[in-house]
Every structure is written in structure tokens, then in C-alpha cells.
C-alpha positions as CSV (number, residue, x, y, z in Angstrom):
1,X,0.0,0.0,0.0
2,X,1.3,3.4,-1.0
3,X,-1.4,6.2,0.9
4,X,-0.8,10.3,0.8
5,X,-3.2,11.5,3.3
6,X,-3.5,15.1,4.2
7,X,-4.9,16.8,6.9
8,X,-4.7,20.0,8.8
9,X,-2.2,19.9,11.6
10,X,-1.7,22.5,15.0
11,X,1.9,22.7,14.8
12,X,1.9,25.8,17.3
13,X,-0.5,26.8,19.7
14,X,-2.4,30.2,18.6
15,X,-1.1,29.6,15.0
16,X,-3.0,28.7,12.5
17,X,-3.3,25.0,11.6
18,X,-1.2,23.6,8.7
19,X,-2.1,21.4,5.8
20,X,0.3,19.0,5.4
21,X,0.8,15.8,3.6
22,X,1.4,12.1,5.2
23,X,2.5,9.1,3.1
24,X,1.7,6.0,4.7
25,X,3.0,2.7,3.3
26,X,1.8,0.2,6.2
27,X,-0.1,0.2,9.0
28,X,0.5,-1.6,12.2
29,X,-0.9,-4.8,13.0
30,X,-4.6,-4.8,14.6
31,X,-5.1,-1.6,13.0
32,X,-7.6,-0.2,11.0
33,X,-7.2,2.7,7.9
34,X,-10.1,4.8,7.9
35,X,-11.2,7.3,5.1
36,X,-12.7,9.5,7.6
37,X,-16.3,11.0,5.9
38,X,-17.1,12.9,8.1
39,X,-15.6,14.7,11.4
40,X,-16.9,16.8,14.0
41,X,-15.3,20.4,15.3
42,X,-16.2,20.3,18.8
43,X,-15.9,23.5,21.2
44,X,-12.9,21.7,23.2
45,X,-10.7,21.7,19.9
46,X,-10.7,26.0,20.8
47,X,-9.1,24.9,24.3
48,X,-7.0,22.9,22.5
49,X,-6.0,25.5,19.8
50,X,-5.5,27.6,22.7
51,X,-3.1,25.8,24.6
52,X,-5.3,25.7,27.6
53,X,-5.5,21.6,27.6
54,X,-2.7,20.2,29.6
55,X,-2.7,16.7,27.4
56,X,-2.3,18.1,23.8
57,X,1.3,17.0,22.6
58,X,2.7,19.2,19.2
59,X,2.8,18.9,16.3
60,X,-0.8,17.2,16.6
61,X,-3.9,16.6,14.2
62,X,-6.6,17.6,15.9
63,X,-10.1,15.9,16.1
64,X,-12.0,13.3,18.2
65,X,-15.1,12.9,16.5
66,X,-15.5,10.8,13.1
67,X,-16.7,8.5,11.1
68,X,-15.6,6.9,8.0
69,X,-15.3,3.8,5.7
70,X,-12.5,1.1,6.4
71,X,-9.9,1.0,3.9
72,X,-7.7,-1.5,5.6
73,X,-7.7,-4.2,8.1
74,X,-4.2,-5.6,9.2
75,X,-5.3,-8.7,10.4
76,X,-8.0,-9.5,12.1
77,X,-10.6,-7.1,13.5
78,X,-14.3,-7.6,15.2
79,X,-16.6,-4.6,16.3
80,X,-18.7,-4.2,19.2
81,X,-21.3,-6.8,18.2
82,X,-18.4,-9.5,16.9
83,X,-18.7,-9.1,12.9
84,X,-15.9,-8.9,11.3
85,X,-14.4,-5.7,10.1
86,X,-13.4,-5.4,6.8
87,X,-12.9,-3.0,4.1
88,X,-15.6,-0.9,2.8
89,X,-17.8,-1.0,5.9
90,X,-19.1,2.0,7.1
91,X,-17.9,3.0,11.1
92,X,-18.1,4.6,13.8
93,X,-15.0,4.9,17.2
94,X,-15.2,5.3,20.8
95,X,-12.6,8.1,21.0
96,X,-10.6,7.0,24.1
97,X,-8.8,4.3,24.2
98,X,-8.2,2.7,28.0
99,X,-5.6,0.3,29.2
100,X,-7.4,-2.2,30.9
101,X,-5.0,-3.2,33.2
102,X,-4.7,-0.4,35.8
103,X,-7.3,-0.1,38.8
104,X,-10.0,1.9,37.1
105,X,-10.4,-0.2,34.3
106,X,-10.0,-3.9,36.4
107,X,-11.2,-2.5,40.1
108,X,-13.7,0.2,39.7
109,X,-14.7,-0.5,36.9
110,X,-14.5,3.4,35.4
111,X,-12.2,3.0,32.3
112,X,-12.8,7.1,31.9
113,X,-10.6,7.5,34.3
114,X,-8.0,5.3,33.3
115,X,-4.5,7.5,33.6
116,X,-3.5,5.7,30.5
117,X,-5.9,6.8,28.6
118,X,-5.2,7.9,24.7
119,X,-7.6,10.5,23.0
120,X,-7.2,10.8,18.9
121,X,-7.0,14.3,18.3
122,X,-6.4,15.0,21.9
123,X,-3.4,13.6,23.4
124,X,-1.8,11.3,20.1
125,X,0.7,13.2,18.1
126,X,1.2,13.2,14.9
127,X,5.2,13.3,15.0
128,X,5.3,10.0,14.8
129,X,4.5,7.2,12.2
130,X,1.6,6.5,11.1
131,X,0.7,9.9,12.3
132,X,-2.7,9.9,11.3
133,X,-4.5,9.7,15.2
134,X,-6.9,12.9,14.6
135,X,-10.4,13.6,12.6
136,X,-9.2,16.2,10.8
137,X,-7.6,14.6,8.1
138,X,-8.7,12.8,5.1
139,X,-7.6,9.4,7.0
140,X,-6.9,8.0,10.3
141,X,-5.1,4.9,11.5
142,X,-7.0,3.3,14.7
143,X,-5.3,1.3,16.8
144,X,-6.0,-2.2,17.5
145,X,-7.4,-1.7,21.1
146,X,-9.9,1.1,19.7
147,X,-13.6,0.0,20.0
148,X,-15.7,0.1,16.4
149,X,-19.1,-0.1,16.0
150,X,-20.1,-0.7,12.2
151,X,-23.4,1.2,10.8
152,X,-25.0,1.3,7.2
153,X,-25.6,3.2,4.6
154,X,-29.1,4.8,5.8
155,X,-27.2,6.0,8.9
156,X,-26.0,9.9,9.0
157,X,-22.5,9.9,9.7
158,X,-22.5,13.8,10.5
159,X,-24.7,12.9,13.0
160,X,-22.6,10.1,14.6
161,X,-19.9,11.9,14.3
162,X,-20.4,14.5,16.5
163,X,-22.5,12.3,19.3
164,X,-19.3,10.8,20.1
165,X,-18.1,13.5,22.4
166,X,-20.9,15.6,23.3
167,X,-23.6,12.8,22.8
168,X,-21.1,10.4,25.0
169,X,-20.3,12.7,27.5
170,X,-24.0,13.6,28.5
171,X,-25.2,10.3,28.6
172,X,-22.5,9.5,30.9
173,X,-23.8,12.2,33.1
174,X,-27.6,10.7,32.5
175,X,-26.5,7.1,33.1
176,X,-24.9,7.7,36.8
177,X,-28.4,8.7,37.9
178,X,-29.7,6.0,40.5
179,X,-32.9,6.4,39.7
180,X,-35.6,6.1,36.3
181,X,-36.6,9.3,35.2
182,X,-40.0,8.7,34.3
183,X,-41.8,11.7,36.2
184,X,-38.7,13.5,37.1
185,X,-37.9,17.3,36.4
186,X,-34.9,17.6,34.4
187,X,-33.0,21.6,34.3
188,X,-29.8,21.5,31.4
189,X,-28.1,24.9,31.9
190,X,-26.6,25.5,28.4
191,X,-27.4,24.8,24.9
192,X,-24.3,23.8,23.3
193,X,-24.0,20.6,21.6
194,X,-23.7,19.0,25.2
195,X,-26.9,20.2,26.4
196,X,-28.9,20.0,23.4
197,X,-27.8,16.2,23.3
198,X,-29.3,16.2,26.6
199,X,-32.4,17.3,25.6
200,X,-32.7,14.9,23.4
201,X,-31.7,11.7,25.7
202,X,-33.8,13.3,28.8
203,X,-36.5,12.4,27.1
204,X,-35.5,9.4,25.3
205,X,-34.7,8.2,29.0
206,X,-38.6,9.2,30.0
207,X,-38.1,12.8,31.5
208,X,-41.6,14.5,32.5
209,X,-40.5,17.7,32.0
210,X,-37.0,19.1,31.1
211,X,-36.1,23.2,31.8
212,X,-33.0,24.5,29.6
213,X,-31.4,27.3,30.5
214,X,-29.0,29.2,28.3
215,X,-28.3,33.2,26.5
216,X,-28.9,32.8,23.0
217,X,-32.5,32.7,21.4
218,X,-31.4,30.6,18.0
219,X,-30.2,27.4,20.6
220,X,-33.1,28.3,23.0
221,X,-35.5,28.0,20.1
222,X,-33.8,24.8,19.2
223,X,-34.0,23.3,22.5
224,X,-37.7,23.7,22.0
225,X,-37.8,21.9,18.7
226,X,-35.8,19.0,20.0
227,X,-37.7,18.8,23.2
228,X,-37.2,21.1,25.4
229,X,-40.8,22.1,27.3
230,X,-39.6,25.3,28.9
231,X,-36.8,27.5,28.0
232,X,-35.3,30.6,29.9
233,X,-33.1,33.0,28.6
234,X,-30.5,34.0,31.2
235,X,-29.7,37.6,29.5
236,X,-33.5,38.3,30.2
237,X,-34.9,36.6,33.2
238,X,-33.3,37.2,36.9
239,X,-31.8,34.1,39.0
240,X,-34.8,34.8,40.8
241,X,-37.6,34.6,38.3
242,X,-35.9,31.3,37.5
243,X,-36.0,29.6,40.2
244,X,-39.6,30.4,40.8
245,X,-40.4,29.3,37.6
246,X,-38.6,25.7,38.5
247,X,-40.3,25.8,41.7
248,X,-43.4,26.0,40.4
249,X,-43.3,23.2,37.8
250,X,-42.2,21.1,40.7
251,X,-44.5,22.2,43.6
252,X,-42.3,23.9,45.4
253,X,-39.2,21.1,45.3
254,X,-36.6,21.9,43.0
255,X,-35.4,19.9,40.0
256,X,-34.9,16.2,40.7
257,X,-31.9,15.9,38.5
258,X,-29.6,19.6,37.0
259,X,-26.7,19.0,34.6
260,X,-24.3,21.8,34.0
261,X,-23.5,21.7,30.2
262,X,-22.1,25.4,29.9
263,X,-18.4,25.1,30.6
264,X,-18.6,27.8,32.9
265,X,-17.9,26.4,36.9
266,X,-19.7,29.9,37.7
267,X,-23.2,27.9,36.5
268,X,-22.6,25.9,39.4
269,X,-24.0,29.2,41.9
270,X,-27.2,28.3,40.0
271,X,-28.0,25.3,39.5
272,X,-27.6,24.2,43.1
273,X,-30.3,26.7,43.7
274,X,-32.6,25.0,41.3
275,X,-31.7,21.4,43.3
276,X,-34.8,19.5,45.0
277,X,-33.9,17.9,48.6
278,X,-32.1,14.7,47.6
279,X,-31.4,16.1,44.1
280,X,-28.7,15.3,42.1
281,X,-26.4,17.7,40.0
282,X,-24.1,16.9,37.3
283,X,-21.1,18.8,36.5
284,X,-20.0,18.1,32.8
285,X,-19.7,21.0,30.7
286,X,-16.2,22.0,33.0
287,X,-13.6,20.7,30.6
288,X,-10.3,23.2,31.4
289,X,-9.1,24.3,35.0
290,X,-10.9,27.6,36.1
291,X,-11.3,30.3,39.2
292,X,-12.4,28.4,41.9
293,X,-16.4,29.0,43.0
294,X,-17.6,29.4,46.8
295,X,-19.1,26.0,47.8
296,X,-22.0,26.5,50.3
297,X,-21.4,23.3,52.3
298,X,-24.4,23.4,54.7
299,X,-26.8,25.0,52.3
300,X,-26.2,23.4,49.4
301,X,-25.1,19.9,50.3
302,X,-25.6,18.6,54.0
303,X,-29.3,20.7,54.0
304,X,-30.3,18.8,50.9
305,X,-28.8,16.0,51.7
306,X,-27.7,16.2,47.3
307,X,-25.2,14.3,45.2
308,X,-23.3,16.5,43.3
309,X,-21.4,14.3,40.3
310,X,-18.5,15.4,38.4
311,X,-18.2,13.8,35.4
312,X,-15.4,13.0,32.6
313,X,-16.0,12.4,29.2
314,X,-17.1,8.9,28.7
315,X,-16.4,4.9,27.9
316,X,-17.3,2.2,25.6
317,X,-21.4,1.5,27.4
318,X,-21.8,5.4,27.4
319,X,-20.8,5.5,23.2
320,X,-23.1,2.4,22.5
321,X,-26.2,3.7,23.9
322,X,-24.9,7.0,22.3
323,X,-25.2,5.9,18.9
324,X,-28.5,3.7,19.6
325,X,-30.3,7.2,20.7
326,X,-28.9,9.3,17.9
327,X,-30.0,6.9,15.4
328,X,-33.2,7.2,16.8
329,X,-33.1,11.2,16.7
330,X,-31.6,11.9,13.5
331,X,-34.5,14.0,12.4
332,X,-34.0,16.5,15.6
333,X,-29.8,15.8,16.4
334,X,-29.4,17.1,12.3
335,X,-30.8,20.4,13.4
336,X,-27.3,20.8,15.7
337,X,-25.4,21.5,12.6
338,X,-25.1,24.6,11.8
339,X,-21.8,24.8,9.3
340,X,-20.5,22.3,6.7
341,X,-17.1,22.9,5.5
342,X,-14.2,21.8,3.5
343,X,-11.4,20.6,5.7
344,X,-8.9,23.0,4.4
345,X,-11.1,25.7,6.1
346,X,-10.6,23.9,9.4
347,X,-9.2,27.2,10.8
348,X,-12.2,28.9,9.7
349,X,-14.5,26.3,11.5
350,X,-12.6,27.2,15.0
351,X,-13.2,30.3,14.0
352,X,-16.8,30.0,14.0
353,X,-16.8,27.8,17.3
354,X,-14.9,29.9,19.0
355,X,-17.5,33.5,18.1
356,X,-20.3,31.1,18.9
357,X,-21.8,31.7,15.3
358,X,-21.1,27.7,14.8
359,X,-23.5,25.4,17.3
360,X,-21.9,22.6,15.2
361,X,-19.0,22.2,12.4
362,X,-18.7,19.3,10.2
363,X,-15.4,19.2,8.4
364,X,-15.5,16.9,4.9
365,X,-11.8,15.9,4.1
366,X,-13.1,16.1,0.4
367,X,-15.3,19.1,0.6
């Protein structure tokens, strides 16, 4: 085999990603060549643009969320389901890759936080061969431990693509809830891909009613589309008129269940407000160390007895019942993508995440 791939490459942090080319003659054994069809921008590429993620090695290609057709198989290869792999299938990746030898993936049994965990587009560089561990790129090389789940020709790939961060992430958030939410109030503060995904698995999962907060109209509007059955704009309602509008859909309890989806730790000064007695309150949109927030101990945790939940990103069970709900939602999850662009304009497409004009990017390596 004798591959040029090309993709667009952060060489330098606050420098404009590069288009380079890669020629790749082999690929390791248990790996899998992937024309990549599709590939999501999501909002933690800026951080990562930025320089503000810890984990991101140089040169790198950035990227976490794809899907693609397989080129190659070197050797043998099973999905999710145990059919064979092979070339020409369409597929879709969980994005991390865990050890599964260390205590979280044998003892606890919460591969996310395996410390040897491997992100493509996140913390594989592209320095060395076969380079190609990131979305944005008109190929990628996954490596033999890398879960697959194959999909068909009726499925939307743009759609799959970008449910495996955002989608992943908030149903990792949804499935550490003890309880059923059939007749619970859900509240999502943001509407960002994160917390529109929730609206859409809130009440896939049997939410009553579900209460999104965020400042834009255009995502507040969507929110309604997709599901949402109240939506208040921060920029125009008080904290105050808030809460009494969560109060009263809830007789005077509070929200059963709160997820923070805005990436702001500030949101947190809310949203335990809006917490029932017993509540429970899920911190996911936090992705990049910020200014620390005063914690009301007694007040907001011993008083109502709540659980407050961090949680990061997500593993293989979270990305399967990912893709079974988008696949369900298509129709609605579409309506997330805003911007389609070629993937030499991948600088433009952090461009438009970063203003907030984008909800959603979709690069096409062949756009």
C-alpha cells in the first residue's frame, strides 16, 4: 500500500493549523485505515487550539469525532457486536482508548478515568508514524485496542460523528443517575452541543418535564424543537424569576436531577439553587481548570442531603447507547449542525466555534 493522506495539523498553539501531507505505506498490526467521511469540530478543539488543555502534545492533528469507511484491516478485526471488520464498511470509534490493566479499568470499573488513557485528536501526536491519530484529516489509522461499531448506509454519519463527544459525554452524566426518570424534572443549563444532546436523551430516558437554560434565542429556540418544554433566557430573566419558575413546575421542590452543560464552573452558583432535597447535580460542561467558586457546604449539600457528580467524558457502554439514541433522533440531532465545510477551512470552522456563530462544524476531508 502506498497512501498520501492530508490533513490539517496544529503545529503551534495560537497559530494557525497547517495542511500537510502524510504518506503511509503500512499500518500496524490490529489496525484499521479509515477514510474518515465525516468529522466533528467540537468546542474543546478551541481549548485545545488555545493551549489551555494540559494533554495536547505538538505537532498534533486535531479531532475526536469521526466517522468513516474502512480502507484496511491488518489482520484480524471484530466490532462491538463481533462481525468482522473489513474494508468498505461504514464505522463509527469510541474516541478514548483505556488500558485495561490499571485499577479503574480492572477494580472500579471506570475505564474514563483510566491515567493511561489515549484520546485521537487529543493527546496522540502526529510526530510520529503513522501519524494519522486525529479527525481532521482525510484518513486516520486506529489502533487495534480502539472499539468500532459498524453502521450502514441509511445512517448519517455527521450525526454520529459529533455524538461521540458531546452525545457520550451527556449520557455518561444521565447514566450515573440511581434512579428512572419517568416523572422527574430535568433543568440543562446550556445549549451547546452537550446540552442540546441532553435534551434529546432526557427524554429518550422518560423525563416529565426538562427546563433549559442558556443566552442565545437561535439554541433556546432549538432546545424547544428537539424537546425542550420550557426555555429561559439568562440575559433576560433574573436568577430569581428562574427559580420560581422551577419551583413552580415542581410544587415547590426543585429539580430532581440539574446538569451543567455550559463550561462555565460559575453555573454551578445556579444550579444548586434550582436542586430538590435529595437532588442530584451533574457537572459536565467544566472541561479546562478555572477560578475556583464558593461551595456552600451546609446550604447546598448537608441541607439537601444532594449528590453532586463530576463527570469526565465517557467509555465504551456510554458511546453504544450514544449511537443507539442518535440513530433514533436523527431528524431532531441534524438540526445541531449549523456549518459544513471543507477541511482545508478547518481554521475557519474554529473560528466560527470559538464566536459562537457555529453550534456545530462538520469538516468533509473532500469538501
Amino acid at each position: 500500500m502506498d497512501l498520501k493522506a492530508h490533513a490539517m495539523v496544529l503545529e503551534r498553539f495560537n497559530h494557525p493549523l497547517v495542511y500537510r501531507e502524510f504518506e503511509i505505506t503500512e499500518i500496524p498490526p490490529g489496525s484499521v485505515l479509515v477514510e474518515i467521511l465525516s468529522a466533528g469540530v467540537c468546542g474543546s478543539d478551541v481549548h485545545m487550539f488555545h493551549g489551555e488543555d494540559p494533554r495536547v502534545p505538538l505537532p498534533i492533528i486535531l479531532g475526536h469525532e469521526g466517522a468513516g469507511r474502512v480502507v484496511e484491516v491488518n489482520g484480524e478485526k471484530k466490532d462491538l457486536n463481533g462481525e468482522s471488520v473489513k474494508p468498505g464498511d461504514l464505522i463509527v470509534w469510541n474516541r478514548g482508548i483505556t488500558c485495561g490493566e490499571c485499577f479503574w479499568c480492572k477494580v472500579s470499573k471506570e475505564p474514563y478515568l483510566c491515567p493511561n488513557r489515549k484520546v485521537y485528536g487529543i493527546n496522540m501526536g502526529s510526530s510520529e508514524y503513522p501519524h494519522l491519530r486525529g479527525c481532521y484529516s482525510s484518513h486516520i489509522v486506529l489502533d487495534p485496542k480502539t472499539d468500532i461499531l459498524k453502521v450502514s448506509e441509511k445512517d448519517d454519519l455527521d450525526v454520529l460523528a459529533m455524538a461521540m463527544c458531546s452525545g457520550a459525554t451527556a449520557y455518561h452524566a444521565f447514566d450515573e443517575y440511581p434512579e428512572a426518570f419517568a416523572g422527574k424534572t430535568v433543568v440543562i443549563q446550556g445549549a451547546g452541543p452537550l446540552g442540546l444532546f441532553a435534551v434529546v436523551i432526557a427524554r429518550s430516558l422518560g423525563a416529565e418535564k426538562v427546563v433549559v437554560i442558556a443566552g442565545s434565542p437561535n439554541r433556546l429556540k432549538l432546545a424547544e424543537e428537539i424537546g425542550a418544554d420550557i426555555t429561559l433566557n439568562r440575559r433576560e430573566t433574573s436568577v430569581e424569576e428562574r427559580r420560581k419558575i422551577v419551583m413552580d413546575i415542581t410544587y415547590g421542590r426543585g429539580a430532581d436531577f440539574v446538569l451543567e452543560a455550559t463550561g462555565d464552573s460559575k453555573a454551578l452558583l445556579e444550579g444548586t439553587e434550582l436542586l430538590r432535597r435529595g437532588g442530584y447535580y451533574a457537572i459536565a460542561g467544566v472541561a479546562v481548570p478555572q477560578d475556583p467558586v464558593p461551595l456552600k457546604v451546609y446550604e447546598w449539600l448537608v441541607l439537601k442531603n444532594a449528590t453532586f457528580k463530576g463527570v469526565w467524558v465517557s467509555d465504551t457502554s456510554h458511546f453504544v447507547k450514544t449511537v443507539s439514541i442518535a440513530s433514533r433522533n436523527y431528524n431532531l440531532l441534524s438540526k445541531l449542525i449549523t456549518h459544513r465545510l471543507p477541511l482545508k477551512e478547518a481554521n475557519r470552522a474554529l473560528e466560527l466555534m470559538e464566536s459562537r456563530e457555529a453550534l456545530k462544524v462538520i469538516l468533509y476531508p473532500e469538501g
